[in-house]
N, CA, C and O atoms as a printed pandas DataFrame, in Angstrom:
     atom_number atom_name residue_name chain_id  residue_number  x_coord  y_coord  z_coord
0              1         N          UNK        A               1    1.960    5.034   13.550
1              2        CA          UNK        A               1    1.542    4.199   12.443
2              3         C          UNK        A               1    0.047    3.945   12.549
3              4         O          UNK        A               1   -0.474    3.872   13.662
4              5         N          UNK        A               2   -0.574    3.824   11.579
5              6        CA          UNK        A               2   -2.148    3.464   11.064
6              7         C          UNK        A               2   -2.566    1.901   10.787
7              8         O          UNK        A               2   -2.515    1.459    9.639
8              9         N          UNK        A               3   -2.975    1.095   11.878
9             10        CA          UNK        A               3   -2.681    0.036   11.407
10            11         C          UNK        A               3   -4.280   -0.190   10.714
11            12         O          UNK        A               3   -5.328    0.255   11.183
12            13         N          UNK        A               4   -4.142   -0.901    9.635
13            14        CA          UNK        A               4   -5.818   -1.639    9.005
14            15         C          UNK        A               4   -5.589   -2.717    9.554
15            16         O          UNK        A               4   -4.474   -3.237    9.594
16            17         N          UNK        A               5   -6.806   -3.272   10.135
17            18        CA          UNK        A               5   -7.018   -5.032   10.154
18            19         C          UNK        A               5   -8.589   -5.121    9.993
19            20         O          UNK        A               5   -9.527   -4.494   10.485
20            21         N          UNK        A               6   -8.434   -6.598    8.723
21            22        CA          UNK        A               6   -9.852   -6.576    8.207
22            23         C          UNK        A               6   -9.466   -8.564    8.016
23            24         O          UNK        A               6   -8.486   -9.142    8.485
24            25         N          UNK        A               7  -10.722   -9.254    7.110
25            26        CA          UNK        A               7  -10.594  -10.207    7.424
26            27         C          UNK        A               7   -9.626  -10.345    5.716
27            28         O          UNK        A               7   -9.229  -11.420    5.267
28            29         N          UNK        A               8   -9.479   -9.327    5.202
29            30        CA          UNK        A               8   -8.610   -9.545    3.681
30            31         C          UNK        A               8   -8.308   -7.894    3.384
31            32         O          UNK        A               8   -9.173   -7.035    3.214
32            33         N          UNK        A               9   -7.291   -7.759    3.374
33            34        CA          UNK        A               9   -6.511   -5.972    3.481
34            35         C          UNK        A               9   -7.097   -6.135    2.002
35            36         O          UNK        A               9   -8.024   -5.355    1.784
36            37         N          UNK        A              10   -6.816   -6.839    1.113
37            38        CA          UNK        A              10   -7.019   -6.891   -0.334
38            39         C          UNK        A              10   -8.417   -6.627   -1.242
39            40         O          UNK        A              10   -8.451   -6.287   -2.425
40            41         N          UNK        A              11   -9.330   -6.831   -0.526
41            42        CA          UNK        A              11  -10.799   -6.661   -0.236
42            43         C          UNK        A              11  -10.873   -4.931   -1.383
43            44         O          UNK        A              11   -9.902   -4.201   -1.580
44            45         N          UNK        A              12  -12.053   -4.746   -1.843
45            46        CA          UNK        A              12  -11.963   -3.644   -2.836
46            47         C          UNK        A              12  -12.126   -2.761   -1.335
47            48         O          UNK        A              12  -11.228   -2.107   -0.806
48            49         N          UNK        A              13  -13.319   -2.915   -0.899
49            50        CA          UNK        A              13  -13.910   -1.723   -0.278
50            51         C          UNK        A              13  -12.380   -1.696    1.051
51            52         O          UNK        A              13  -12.420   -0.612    1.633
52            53         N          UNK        A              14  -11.585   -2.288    1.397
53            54        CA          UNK        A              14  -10.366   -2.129    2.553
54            55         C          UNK        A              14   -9.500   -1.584    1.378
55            56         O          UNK        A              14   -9.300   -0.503    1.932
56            57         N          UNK        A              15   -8.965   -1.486    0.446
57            58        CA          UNK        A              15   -8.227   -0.627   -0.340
58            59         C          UNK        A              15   -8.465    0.521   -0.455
59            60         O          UNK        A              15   -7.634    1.418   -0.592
60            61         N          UNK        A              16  -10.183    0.674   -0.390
61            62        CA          UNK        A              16  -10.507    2.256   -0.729
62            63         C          UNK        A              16  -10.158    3.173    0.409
63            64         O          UNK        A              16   -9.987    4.391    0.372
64            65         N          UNK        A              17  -10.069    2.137    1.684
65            66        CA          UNK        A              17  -10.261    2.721    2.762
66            67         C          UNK        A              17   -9.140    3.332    3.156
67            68         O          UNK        A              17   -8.867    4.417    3.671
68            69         N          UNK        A              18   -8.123    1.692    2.529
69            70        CA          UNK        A              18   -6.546    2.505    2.610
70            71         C          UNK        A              18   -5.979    3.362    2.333
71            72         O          UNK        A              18   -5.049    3.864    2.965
72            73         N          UNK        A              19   -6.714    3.915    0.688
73            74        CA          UNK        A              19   -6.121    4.877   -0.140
74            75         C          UNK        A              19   -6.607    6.175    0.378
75            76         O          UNK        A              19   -5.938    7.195    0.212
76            77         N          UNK        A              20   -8.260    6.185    1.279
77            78        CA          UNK        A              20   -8.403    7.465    1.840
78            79         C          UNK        A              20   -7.677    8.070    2.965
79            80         O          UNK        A              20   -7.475    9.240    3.289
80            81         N          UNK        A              21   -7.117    6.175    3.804
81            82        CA          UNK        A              21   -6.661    7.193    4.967
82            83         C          UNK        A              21   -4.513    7.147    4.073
83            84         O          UNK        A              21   -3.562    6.845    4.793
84            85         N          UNK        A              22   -4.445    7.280    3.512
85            86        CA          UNK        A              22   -3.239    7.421    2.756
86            87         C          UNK        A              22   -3.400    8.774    2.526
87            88         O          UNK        A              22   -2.727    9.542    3.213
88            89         N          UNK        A              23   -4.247    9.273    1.598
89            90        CA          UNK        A              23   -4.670   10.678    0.903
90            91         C          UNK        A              23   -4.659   11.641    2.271
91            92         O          UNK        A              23   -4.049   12.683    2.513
92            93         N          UNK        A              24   -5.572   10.863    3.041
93            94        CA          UNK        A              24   -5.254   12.167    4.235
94            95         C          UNK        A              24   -4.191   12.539    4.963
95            96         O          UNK        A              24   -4.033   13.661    5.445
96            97         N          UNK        A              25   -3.021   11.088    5.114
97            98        CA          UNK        A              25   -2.348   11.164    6.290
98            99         C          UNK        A              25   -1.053   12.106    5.040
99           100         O          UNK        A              25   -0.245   12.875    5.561
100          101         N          UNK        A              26   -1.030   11.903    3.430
101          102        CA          UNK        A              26   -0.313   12.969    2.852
102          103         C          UNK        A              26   -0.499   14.259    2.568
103          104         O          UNK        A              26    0.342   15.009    2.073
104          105         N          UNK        A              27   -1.855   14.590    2.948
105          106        CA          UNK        A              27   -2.103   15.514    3.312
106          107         C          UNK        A              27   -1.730   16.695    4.404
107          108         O          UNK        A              27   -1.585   17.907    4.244
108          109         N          UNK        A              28   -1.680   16.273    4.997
109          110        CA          UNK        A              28   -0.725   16.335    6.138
110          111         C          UNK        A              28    0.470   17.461    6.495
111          112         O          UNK        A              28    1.473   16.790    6.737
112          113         N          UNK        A              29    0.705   18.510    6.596
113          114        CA          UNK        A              29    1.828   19.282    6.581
114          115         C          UNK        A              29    3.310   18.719    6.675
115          116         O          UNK        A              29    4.353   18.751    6.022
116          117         N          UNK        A              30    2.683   18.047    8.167
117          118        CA          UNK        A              30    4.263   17.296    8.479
118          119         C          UNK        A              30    5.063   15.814    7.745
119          120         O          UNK        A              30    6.167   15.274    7.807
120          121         N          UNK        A              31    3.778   15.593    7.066
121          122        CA          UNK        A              31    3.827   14.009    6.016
122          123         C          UNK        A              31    4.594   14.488    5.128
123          124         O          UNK        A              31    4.392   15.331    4.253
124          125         N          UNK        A              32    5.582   13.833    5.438
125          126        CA          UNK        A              32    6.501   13.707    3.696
126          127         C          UNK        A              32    6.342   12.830    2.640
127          128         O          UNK        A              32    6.604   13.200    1.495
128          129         N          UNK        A              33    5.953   11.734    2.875
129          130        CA          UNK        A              33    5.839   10.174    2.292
130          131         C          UNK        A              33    4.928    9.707    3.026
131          132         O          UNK        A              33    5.022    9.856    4.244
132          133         N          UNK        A              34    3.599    8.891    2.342
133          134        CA          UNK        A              34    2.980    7.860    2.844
134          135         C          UNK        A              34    3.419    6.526    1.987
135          136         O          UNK        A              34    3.838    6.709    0.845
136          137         N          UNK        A              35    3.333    5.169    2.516
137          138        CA          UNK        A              35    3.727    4.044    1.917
138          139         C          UNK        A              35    2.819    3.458    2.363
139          140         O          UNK        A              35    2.609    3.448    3.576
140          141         N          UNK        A              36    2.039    2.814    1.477
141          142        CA          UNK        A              36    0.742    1.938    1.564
142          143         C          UNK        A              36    0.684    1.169    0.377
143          144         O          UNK        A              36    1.397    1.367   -0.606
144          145         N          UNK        A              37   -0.406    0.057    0.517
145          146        CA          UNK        A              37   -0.868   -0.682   -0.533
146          147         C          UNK        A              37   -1.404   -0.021   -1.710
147          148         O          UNK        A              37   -1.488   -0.707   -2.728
148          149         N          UNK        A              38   -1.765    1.138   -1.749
149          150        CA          UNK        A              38   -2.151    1.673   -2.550
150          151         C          UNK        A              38   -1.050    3.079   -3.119
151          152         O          UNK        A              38   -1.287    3.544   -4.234
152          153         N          UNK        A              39   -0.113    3.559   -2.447
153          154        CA          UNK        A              39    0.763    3.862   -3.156
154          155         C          UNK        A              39    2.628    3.709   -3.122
155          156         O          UNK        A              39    3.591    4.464   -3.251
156          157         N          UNK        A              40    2.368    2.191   -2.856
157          158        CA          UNK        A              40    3.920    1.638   -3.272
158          159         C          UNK        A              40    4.082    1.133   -4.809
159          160         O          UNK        A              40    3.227    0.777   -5.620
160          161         N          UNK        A              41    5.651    1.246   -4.917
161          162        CA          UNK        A              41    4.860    0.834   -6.554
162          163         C          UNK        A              41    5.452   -0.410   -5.905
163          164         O          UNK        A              41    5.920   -0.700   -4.804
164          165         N          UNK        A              42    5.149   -1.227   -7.468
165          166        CA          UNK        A              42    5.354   -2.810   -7.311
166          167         C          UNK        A              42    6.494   -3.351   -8.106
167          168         O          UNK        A              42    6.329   -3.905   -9.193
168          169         N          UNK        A              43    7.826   -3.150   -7.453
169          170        CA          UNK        A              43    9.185   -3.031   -8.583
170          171         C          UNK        A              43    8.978   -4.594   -8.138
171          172         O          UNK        A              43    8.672   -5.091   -7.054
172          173         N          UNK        A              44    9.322   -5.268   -9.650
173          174        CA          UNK        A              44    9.855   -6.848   -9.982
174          175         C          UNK        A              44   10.011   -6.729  -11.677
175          176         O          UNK        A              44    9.349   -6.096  -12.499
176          177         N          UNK        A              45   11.246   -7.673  -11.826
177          178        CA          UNK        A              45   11.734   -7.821  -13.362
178          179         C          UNK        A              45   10.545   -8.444  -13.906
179          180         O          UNK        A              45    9.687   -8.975  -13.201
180          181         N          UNK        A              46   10.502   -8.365  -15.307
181          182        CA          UNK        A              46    9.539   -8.883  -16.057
182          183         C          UNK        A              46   10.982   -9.127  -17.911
183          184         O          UNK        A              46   11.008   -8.418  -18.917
184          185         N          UNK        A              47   11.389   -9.692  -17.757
185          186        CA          UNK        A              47   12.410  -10.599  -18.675
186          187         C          UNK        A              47   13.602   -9.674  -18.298
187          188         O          UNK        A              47   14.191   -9.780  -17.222
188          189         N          UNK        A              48   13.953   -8.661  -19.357
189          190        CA          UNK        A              48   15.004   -7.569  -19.210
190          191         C          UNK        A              48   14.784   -6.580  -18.721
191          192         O          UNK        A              48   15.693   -5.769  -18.545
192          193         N          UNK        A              49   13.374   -6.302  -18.304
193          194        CA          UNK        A              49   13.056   -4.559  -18.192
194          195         C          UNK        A              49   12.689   -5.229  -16.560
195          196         O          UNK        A              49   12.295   -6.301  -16.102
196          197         N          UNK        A              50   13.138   -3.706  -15.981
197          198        CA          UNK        A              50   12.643   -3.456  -14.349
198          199         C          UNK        A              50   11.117   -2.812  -14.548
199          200         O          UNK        A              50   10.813   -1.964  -15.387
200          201         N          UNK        A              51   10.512   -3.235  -13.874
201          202        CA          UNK        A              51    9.195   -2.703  -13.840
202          203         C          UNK        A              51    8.461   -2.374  -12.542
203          204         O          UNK        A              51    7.979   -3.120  -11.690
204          205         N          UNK        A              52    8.522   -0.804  -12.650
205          206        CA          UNK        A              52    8.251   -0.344  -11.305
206          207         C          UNK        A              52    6.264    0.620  -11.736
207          208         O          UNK        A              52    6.290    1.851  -11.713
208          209         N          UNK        A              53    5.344    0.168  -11.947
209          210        CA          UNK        A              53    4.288    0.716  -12.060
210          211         C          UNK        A              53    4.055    0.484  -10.471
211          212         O          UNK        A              53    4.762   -0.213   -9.743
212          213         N          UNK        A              54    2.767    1.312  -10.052
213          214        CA          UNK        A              54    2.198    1.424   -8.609
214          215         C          UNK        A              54    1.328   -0.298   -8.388
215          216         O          UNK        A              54    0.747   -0.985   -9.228
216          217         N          UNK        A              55    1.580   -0.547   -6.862
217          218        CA          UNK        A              55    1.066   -1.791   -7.354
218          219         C          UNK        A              55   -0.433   -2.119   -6.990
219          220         O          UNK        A              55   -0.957   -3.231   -6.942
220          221         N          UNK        A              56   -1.207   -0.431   -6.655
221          222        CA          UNK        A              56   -2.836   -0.506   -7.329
222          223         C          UNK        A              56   -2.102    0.825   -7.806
223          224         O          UNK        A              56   -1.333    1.697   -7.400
224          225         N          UNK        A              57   -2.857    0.412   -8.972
225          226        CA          UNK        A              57   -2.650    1.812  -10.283
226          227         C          UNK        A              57   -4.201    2.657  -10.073
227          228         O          UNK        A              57   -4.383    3.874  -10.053
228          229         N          UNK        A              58   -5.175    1.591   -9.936
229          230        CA          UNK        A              58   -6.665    2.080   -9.763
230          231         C          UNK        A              58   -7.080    1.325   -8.983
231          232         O          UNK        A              58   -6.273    0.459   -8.647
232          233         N          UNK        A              59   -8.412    1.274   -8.361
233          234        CA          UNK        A              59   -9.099    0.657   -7.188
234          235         C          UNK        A              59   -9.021   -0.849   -8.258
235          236         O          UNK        A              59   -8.499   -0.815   -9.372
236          237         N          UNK        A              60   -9.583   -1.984   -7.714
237          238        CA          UNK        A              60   -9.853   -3.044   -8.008
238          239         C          UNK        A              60  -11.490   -3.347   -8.227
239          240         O          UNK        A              60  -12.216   -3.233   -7.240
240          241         N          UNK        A              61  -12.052   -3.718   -9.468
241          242        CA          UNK        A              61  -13.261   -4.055   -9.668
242          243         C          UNK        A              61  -13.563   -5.344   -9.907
243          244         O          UNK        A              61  -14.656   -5.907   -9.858
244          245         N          UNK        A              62  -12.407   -5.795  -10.193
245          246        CA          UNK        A              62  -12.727   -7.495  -10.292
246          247         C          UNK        A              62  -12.104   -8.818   -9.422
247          248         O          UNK        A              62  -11.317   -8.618   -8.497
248          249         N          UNK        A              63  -12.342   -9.581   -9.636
249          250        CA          UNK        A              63  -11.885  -10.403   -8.607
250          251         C          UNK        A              63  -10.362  -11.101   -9.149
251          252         O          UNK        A              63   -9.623  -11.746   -8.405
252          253         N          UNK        A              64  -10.024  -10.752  -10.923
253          254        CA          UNK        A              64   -8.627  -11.104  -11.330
254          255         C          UNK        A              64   -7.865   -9.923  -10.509
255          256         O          UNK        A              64   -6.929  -10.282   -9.795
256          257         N          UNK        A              65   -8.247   -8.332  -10.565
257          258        CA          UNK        A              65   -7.622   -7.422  -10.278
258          259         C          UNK        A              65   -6.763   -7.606   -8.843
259          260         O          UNK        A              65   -5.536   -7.581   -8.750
260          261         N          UNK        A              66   -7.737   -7.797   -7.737
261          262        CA          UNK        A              66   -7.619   -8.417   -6.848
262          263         C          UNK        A              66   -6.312   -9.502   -6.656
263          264         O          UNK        A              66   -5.304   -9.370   -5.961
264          265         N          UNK        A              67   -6.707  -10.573   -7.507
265          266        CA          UNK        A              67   -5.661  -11.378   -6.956
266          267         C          UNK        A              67   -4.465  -11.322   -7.782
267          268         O          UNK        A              67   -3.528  -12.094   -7.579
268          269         N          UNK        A              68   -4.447  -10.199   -8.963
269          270        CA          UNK        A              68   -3.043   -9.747   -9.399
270          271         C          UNK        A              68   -2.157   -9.242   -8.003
271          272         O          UNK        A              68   -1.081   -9.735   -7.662
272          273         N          UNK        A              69   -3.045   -7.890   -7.128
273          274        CA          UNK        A              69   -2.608   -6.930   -6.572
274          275         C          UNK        A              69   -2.070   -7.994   -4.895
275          276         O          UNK        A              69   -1.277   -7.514   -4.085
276          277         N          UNK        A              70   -2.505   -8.959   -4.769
277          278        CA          UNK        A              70   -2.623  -10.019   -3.997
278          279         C          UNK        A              70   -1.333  -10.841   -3.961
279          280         O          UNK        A              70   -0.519  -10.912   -3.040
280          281         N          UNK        A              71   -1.314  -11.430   -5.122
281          282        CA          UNK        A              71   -0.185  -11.857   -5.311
282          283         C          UNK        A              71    1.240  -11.282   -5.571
283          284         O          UNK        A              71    2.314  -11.860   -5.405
284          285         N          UNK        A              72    1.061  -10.301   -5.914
285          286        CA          UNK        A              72    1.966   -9.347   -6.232
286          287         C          UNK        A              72    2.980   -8.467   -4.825
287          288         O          UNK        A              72    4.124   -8.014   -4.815
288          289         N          UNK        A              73    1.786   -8.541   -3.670
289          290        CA          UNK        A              73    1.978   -7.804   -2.710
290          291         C          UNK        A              73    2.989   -9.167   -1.945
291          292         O          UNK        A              73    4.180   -9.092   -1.643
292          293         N          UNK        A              74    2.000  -10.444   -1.764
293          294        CA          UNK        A              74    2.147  -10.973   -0.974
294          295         C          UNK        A              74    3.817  -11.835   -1.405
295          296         O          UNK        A              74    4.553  -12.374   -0.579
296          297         N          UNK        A              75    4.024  -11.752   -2.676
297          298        CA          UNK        A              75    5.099  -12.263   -3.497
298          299         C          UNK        A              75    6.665  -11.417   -3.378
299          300         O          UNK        A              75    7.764  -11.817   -3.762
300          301         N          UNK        A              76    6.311  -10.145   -2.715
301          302        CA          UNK        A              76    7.347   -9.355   -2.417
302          303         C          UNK        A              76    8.060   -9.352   -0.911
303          304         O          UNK        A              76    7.606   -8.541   -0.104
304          305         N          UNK        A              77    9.181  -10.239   -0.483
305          306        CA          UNK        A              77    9.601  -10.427    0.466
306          307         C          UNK        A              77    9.907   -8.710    1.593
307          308         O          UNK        A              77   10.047   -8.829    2.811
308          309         N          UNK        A              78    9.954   -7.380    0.951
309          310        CA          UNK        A              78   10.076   -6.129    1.384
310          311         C          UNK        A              78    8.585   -5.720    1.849
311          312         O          UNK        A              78    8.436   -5.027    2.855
312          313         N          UNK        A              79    7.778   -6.048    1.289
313          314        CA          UNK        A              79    6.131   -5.690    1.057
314          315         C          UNK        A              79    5.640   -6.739    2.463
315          316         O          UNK        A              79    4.901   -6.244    3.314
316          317         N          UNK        A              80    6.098   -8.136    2.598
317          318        CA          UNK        A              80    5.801   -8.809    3.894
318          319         C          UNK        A              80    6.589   -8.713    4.648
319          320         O          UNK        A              80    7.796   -8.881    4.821
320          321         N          UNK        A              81    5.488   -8.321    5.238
321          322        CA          UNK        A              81    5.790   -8.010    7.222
322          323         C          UNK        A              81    6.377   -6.497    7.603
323          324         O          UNK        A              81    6.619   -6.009    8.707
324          325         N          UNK        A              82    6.491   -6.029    6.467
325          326        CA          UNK        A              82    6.459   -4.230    6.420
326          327         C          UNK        A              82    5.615   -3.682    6.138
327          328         O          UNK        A              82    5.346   -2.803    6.958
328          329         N          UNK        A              83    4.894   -3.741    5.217
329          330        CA          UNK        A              83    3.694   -3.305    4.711
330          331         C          UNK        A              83    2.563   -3.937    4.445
331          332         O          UNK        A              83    1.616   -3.290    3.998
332          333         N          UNK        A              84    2.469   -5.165    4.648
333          334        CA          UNK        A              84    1.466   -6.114    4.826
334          335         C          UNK        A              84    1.720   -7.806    5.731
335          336         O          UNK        A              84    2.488   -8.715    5.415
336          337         N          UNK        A              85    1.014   -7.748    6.585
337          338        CA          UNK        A              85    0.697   -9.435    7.223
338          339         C          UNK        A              85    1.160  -10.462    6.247
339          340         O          UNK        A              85    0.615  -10.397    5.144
340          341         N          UNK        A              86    1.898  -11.236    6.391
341          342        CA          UNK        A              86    1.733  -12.715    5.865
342          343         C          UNK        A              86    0.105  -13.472    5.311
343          344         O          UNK        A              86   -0.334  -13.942    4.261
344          345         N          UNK        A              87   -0.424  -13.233    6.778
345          346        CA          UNK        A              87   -2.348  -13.863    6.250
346          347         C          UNK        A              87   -2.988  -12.312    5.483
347          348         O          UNK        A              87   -4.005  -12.362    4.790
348          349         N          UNK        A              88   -2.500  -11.444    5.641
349          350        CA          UNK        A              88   -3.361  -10.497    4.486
350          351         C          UNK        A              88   -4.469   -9.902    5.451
351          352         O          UNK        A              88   -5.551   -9.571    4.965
352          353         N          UNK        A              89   -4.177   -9.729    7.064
353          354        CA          UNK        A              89   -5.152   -9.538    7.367
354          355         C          UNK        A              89   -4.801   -8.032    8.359
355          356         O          UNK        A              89   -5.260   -7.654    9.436
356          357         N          UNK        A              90   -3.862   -7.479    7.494
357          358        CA          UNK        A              90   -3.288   -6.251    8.175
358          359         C          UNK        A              90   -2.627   -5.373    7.332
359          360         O          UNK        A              90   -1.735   -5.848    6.630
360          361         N          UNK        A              91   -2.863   -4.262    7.258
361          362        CA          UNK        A              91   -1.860   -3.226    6.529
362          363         C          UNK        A              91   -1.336   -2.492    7.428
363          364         O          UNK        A              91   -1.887   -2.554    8.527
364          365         N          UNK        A              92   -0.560   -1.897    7.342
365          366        CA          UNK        A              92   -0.283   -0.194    7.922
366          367         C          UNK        A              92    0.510    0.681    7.129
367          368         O          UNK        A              92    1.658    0.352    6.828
368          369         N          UNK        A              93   -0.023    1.849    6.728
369          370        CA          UNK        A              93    0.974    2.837    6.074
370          371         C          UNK        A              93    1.811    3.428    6.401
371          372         O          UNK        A              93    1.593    4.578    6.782
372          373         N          UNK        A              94    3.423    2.792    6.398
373          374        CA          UNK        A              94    4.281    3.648    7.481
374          375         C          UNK        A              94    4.144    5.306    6.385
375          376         O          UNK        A              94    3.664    5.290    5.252
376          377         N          UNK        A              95    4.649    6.502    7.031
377          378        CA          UNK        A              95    5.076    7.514    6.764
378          379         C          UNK        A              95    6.008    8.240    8.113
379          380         O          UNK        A              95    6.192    8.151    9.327
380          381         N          UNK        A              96    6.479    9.122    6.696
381          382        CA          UNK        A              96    7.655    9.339    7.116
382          383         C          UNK        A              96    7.184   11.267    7.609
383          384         O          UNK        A              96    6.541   11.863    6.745
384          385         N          UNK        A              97    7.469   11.917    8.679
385          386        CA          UNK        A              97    7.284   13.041    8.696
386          387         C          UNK        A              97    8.328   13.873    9.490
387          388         O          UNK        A              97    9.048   13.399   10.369
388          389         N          UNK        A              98    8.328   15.200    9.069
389          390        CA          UNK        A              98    9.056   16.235    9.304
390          391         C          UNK        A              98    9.007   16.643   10.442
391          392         O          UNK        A              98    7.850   16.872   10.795
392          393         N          UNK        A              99    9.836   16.858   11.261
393          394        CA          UNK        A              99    9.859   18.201   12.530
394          395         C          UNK        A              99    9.184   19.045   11.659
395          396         O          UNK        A              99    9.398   19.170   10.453
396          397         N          UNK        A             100    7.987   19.874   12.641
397          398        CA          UNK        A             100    7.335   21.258   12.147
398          399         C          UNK        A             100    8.460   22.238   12.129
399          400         O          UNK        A             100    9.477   22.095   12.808
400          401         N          UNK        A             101    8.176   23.508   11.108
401          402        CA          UNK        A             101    8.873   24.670   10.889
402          403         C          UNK        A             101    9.124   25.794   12.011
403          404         O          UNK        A             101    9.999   26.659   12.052
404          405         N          UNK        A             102    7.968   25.477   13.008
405          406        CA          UNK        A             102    7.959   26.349   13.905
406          407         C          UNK        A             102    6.804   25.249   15.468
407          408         O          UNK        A             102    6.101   24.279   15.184
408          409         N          UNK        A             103    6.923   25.658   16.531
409          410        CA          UNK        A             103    6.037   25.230   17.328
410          411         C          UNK        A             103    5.354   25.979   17.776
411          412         O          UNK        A             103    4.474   25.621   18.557
């Protein structure tokens, strides 16, 4: 596992960082799945409809964006303490990978 610790995982420039080392670690031959802040989606009802969009769709430029993606994370009892700290001051992207095809 990849752990981030910063003084706010939520932070624009610690998202970007997440999403690069995400991009690389799916990169990856043996990576099947990466799960990170930047590509879990963010399933919660919204009246009748399930609503599963990613829960950063794009980096964050503002400081509402932020504390949508914030609250959203921190509001998901699956999302804490699996994929993010309680204080927000840790990520890690579990992934999931394959035995190689050959050694």
């Amino acid at each position: 596992m990849v752990l981030v610790k910063a003084d706010d995982v939520f932070a624009p420039d610690v998202l970007a960082a997440v999403k690069r080392l995400s991009d690389g670690l799916a990169a990856l031959p043996a990576v099947s799945r990466v799960e990170s802040l930047t590509t879990v989606k963010n399933i919660k009802g919204e009246g009748d409809a399930l609503d599963t969009d990613p829960l950063v769709e794009t980096l964050p430029r503002t400081a509402a964006e932020v504390e949508r993606i914030r609250a959203d994370a921190l509001g998901n009892r699956v999302l804490v303490g699996n994929l993010v700290a309680r204080d927000a001051r840790a990520t890690g992207p579990p992934r999931s990978a394959s035995p190689p095809t050959s050694w």
